[in-house]
N, C-alpha and C positions, 0 to 999 in steps of 0.2 A: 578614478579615471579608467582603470584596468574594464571593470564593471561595464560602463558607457562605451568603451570601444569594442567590447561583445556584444552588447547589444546592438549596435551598429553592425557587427559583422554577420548577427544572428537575421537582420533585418536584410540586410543586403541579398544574403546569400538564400533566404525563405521567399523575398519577392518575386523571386522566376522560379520556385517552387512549387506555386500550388497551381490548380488546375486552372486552365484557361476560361471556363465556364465563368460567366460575370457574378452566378450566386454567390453570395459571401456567407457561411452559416455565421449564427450567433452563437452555437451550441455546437458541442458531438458528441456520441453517446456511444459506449460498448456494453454488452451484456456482461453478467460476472456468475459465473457456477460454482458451487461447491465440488470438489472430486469427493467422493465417498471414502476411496481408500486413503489418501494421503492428508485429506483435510484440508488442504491448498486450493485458492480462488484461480480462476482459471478463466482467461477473457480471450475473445477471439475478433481479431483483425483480417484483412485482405491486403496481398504482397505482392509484388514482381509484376515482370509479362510475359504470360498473360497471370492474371491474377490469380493467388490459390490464399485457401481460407487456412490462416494456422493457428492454433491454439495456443496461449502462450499465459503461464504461470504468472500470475500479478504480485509484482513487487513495488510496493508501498517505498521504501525507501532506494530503489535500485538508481544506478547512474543512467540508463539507459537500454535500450531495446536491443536483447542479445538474440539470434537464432543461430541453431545449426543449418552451419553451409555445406556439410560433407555428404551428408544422405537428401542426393535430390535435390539441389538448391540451383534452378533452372531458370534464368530471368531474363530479357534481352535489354532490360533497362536496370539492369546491376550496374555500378561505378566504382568501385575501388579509389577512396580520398586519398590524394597524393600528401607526401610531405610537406613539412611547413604551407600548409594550404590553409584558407578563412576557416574550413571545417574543420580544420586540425586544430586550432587555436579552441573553437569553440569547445571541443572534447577533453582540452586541457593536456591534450596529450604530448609527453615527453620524448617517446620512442617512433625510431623510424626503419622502417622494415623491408626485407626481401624474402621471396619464394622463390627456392630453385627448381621446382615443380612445373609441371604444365598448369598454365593462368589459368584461373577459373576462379569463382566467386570464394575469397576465405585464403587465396596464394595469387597472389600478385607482386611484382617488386616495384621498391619507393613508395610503399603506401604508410598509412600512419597508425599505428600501433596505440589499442587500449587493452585495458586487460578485461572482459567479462566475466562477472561474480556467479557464483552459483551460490544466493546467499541462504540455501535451506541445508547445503553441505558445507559449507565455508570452502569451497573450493574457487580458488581460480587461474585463468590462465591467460593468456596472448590470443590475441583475436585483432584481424585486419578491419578498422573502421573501415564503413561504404554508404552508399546511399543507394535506394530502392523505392521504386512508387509503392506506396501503400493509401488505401482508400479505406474510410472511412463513415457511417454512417451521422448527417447533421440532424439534429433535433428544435425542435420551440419551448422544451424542455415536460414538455405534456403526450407526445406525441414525436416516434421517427419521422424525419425528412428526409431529401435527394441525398443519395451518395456525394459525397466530395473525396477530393483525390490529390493529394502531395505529392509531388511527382518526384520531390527529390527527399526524401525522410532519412535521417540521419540513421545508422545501428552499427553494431558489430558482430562478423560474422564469429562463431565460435565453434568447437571440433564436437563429436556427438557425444564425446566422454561426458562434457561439460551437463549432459542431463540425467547423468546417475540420482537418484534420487527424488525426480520431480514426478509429476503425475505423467500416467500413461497418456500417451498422443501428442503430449505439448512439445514444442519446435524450439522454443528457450523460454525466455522470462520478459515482462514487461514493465519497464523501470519508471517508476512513477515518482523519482526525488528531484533535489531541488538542484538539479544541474541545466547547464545549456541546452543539453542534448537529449535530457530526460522527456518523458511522451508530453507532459504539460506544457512545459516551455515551447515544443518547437510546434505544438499543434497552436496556441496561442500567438506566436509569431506568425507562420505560415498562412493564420486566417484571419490575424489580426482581431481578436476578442484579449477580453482580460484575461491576464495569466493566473485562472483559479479555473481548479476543479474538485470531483465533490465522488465520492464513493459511499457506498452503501450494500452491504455485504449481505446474501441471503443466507439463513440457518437452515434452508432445506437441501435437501440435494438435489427436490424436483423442479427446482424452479429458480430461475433467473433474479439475481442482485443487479447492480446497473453502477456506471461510473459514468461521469459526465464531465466533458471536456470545456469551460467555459463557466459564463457567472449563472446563477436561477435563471427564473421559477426553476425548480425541480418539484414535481409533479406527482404525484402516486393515487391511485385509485384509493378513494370514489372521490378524486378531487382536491386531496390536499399537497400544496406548498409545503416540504418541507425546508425550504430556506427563510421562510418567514417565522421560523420559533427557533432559528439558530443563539445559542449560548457560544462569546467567543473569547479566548484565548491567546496571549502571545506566541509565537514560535520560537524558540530558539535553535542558533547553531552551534554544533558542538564543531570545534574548531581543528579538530582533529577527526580524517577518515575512519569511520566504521567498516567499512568495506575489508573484503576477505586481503586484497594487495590494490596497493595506493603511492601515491607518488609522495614525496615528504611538502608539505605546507598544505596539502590540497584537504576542505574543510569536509565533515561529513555531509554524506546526501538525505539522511532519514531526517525524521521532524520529531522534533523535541517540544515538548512543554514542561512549562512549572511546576508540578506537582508538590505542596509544600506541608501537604499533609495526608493521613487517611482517616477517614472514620467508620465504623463498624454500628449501624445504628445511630448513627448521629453524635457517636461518640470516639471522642482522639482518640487512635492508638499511640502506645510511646515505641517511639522510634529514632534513631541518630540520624539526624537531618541533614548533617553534612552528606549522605549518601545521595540526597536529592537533588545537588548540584553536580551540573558539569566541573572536574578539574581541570587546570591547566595541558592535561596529559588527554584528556580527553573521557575521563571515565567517570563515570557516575550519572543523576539526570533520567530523566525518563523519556523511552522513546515509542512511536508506534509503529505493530508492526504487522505486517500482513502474512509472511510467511512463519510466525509464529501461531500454533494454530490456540495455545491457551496463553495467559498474559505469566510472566517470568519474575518472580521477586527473589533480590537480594539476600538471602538465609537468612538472617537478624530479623527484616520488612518481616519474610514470609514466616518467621516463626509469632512473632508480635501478631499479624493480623490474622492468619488460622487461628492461635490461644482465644484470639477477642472474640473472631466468626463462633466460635466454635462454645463459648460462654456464653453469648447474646441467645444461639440458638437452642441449647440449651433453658435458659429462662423462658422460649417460645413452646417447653414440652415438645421440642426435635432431637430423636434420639441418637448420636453418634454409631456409628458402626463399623467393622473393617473398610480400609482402604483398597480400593482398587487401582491399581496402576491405570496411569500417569499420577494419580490421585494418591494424596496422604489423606485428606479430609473428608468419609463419607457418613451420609445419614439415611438413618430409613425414610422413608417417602410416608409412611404409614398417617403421621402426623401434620404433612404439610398440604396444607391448603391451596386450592389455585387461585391465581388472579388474574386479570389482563395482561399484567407483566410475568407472567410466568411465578414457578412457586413461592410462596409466601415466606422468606427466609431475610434472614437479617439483610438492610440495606449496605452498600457499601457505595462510600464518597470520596472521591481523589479532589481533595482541595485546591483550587488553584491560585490567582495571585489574590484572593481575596477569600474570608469566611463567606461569603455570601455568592461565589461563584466556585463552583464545584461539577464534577460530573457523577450524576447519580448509577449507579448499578444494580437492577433489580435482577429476583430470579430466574429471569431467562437469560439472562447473560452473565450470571455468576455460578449457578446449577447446572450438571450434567448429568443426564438421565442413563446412567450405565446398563440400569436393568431395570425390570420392572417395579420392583419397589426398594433401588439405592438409586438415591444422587447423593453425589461428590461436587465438592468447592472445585472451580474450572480455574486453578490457580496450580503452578508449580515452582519446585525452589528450584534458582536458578545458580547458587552454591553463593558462596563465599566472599568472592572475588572476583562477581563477573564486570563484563567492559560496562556495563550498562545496570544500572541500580532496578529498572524496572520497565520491561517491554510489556506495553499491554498489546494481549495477541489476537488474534481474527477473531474468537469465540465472543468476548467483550466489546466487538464492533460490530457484532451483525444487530440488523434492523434500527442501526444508529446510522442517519446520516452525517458525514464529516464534509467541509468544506476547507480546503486546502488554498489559504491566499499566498501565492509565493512573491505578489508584489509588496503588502502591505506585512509579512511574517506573521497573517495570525491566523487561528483553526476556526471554525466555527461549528460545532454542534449540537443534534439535536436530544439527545439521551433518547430513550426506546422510544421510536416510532408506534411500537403496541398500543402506548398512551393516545396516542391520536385516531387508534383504530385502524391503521395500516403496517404493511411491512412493508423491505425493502425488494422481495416478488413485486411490487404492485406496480412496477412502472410498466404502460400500456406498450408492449413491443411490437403486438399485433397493427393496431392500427395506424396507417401512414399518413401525415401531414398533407 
């Protein structure tokens, strides 16, 4: 019932939010770059009025769209959400607040209190919910369409501390989880398409990955649909916050799957399986992660599956060699062949609710080319005891599309796009519908 009457208030409170304009897209789309330095995806929107372009760190499992309001946060269509209001409800929010400061976007008093995550530093803090026009580019999923424009888009404002650690230029982070207020839900509300959207991370730094706001086509040069070869998957929720500070019952935002096995070659690793589930406390389970820049295994996982990576490869005449940080696992190159999917190295399978559906991992998204003739396994231990059994991290999603069902809770993917003869560059940005 709780459920139904947010959506009813998400619905009430988004239908005098979008733009007056009668066009209704079916789609929206932002572009996604790699930073060089920090390794973090990095998508950029249009905000305020009058509108300015800001950069903002994509977060895969974030609650919602944080920016700093202290350096320059200029808008004559800023609002500051009041207490106990529809929008406060929908943010879940607990706390209610005052500024004894001169008002301004980020200090207001009786507005409604969340907390913005900084979730690459575990940092967070107190931030005044508000709402802001942000506009948008719509798509046919092949090709950009007319801007559209939210007039009222949910976010919170955050202090400049809150971007220690993120890449240079970016204004906050862009929360792509499974909350009210997250970018999916309220751009799906607000234009009325299905509540699914779909990412696909580029491995260059010179070129543009894409996320898209809405159900397919999704589109990539020279013409393929990658929604049409999706492999899919349950979602689950861990029932307990992930988040750096949370309120108590509030469930997590990131997206979990099944993960019920691995293989190395097409062969089981031994592993304690109970790590693969969520517990009652919330720990364990597999999650994905976008501010992770390589995928995280549990010490026990990650000793079990480097030993097997690292025996397979071996049998292929792949020589082992010193480690290079981040890296325990490296080899000479000398030996390894190329393929379409990148170097010729043992396969790796993350099993899912069945032997027969799996996500395959070839070596372009298992290999990292440190130096001219070493790659290193793009895996790291994540110790002992961490919250999470096993975060697979951006390096292991690029040129893989993912679709995100947050009505039905399941994933859909495509394993490397390479196979198809495309990457996740190839959506056409240039040309306009």
């Amino acid at each position: 019932m709780a459920a139904y009457l947010q959506l009813l208030l998400l619905a009430a409170f988004l239908s005098i939010s979008i733009s007056s304009a009668s066009f209704r897209p079916d789609a929206l789309v932002l572009p996604v770059s790699k930073d060089a330095s920090t390794l973090q995806y990095v998508t950029k929107v249009s905000q305020r009025t009058p509108l300015v372009s800001i950069n903002l760190v994509v977060d895969l499992g974030g609650r919602f769209l944080w920016v700093d309001c202290e350096n320059n946060y200029v808008s004559s269509t800023y609002r500051p959400v009041r207490c106990r209001s529809a929008q406060c409800s929908l943010a879940r929010s607990e706390g209610c607040g005052d500024c004894f400061g001169t008002p301004r976007p980020g200090c207001n008093n009786n507005t409604c209190g969340v907390s913005p995550d900084n979730s690459v530093t575990r940092t967070a803090t107190s931030g005044e919910l508000a709402d802001d026009v942000v506009s948008i580019q719509s798509t046919n999923g092949s090709n950009p369409g007319p801007v559209v424009t939210d007039q009222r888009f949910l976010f919170s404002c955050a202090p400049t501390f809150l971007l220690g650690g993120l890449a240079n230029g970016v204004s906050g982070m862009a929360g792509l989880g499974r909350t009210r207020i997250g970018l999916p839900s309220q751009f799906a509300a607000a234009f009325s398409f299905h509540r699914k959207f779909a990412i696909c991370l580029t491995s260059t730094k010179s070129s543009n990955g894409v996320i898209f706001f809405g159900d397919g086509p999704y589109v990539f040069l020279p013409n393929v649909d990658a929604s049409q070869s999706l492999i899919y998957t349950p979602l689950y929720i861990n029932p307990v916050s992930t988040a750096s500070a949370y309120t108590q019952g509030e469930p997590s935002a990131e997206y979990f799957i099944g993960v019920k096995s691995i293989k190395v070659n097409e062969k089981a690793i031994s592993l304690n399986t109970s790590l693969l589930s969520i517990n009652s406390e919330g720990i364990g389970g597999t999650k994905i992660s976008t501010v992770n820049p390589y995928t995280i295994l549990e010490t026990s996982i990650y000793k079990s599956f480097t030993d097997a990576f690292s025996k397979e490869a071996t049998s292929m005449n792949i020589t082992r060699v010193a480690g290079v940080a981040p890296f325990d696992v490296c080899f000479s190159s000398k030996n390894v062949a190329s393929t379409r999917v990148g170097p010729a190295v043992p396969s790796i399978d993350l099993v899912l609710q069945s032997e027969s559906v799996y996500w395959r991992i070839f070596g372009a998204n298992s290999m990292v080319q440190v130096s001219d003739d070493v790659l290193c396994l793009g895996f790291v231990d994540g110790g002992s005891n961490p919250w999470t059994s096993i975060v697979i991290g951006g390096y292991q999603l690029e040129n893989n599309l993912l679709q995100f069902d947050l009505a039905t809770s399941r994933l859909g993917f495509s394993s490397s796009l390479l196979f198809r003869q495309t990457t996740c560059s190839n959506f056409n940005f240039t040309s306009i519908a």
